[in-house]
N, C-alpha and C positions, 0 to 999 in steps of 0.2 A: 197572693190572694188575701185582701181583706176577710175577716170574720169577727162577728160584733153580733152581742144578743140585742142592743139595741135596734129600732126598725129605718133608722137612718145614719147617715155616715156624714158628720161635721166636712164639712169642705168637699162635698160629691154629690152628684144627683144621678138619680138612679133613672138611667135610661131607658131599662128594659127587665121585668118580671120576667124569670125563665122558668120558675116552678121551682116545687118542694126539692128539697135534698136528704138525703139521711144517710148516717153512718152508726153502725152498730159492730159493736164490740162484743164477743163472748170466751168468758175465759171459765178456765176451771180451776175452783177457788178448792183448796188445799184445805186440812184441818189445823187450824189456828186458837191455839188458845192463845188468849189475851194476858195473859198471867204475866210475860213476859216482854219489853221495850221490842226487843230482835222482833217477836212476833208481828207486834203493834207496826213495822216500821214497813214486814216485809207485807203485811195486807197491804197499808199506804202507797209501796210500791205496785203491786197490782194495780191497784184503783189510777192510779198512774198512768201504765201500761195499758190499760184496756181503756182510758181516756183519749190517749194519745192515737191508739190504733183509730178509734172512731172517730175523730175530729181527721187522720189522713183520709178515710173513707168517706167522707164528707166531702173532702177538699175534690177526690177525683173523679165522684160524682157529680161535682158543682164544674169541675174542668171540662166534662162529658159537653155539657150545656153550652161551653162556653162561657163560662161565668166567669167576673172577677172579682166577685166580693158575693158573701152570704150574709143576709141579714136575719133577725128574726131570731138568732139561732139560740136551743135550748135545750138544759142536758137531765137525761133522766138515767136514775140509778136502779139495776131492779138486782135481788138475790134470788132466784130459782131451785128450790127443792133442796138448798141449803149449798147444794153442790157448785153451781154455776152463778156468773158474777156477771152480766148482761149492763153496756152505757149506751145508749141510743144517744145520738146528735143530730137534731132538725131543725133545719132554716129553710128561708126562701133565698134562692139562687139570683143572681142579679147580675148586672151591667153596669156599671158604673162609671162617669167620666168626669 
């Protein structure tokens, strides 16, 4: 499956608008002081992990559809009540040939 924030795909044309997609991640973020590299690296890692989980929830919602490529798509980072670490990923789902 393509995926591209851009709204089109170099050498594709997009066949078919299938709707919104989203993928959302929420993890629970640990107390981290910064004080320390180790720390610095294992946040990093989270933001990571709960990247990657939301860009797969993306993909098998866009798969639901039918899709083979998402375009549009764009990542928002939220921190919630200090405790929880939320990535949302949204595109428009597409056809592509």
């Amino acid at each position: 499956m393509i995926l591209t924030t851009t709204n089109t795909i170099e050498g594709y044309k997009i066949s078919d608008y299938l709707g919104i997609v989203t993928g959302v991640s929420t993890l629970l973020k640990t107390n981290f002081s910064f004080s320390t590299q180790k720390n610095l690296n294992s946040f990093s890692e989270l933001i990571d992990k709960a990247k990657e989980e939301a860009f797969q929830k993306l993909k098998t919602n866009a798969s639901q559809l039918k899709a083979n490529a998402v375009v549009g798509i764009s990542i928002d980072f939220e921190n919630e009540s200090g405790a929880y670490f939320f990535v949302s990923v949204t595109g428009t789902a597409v056809k592509v040939a």
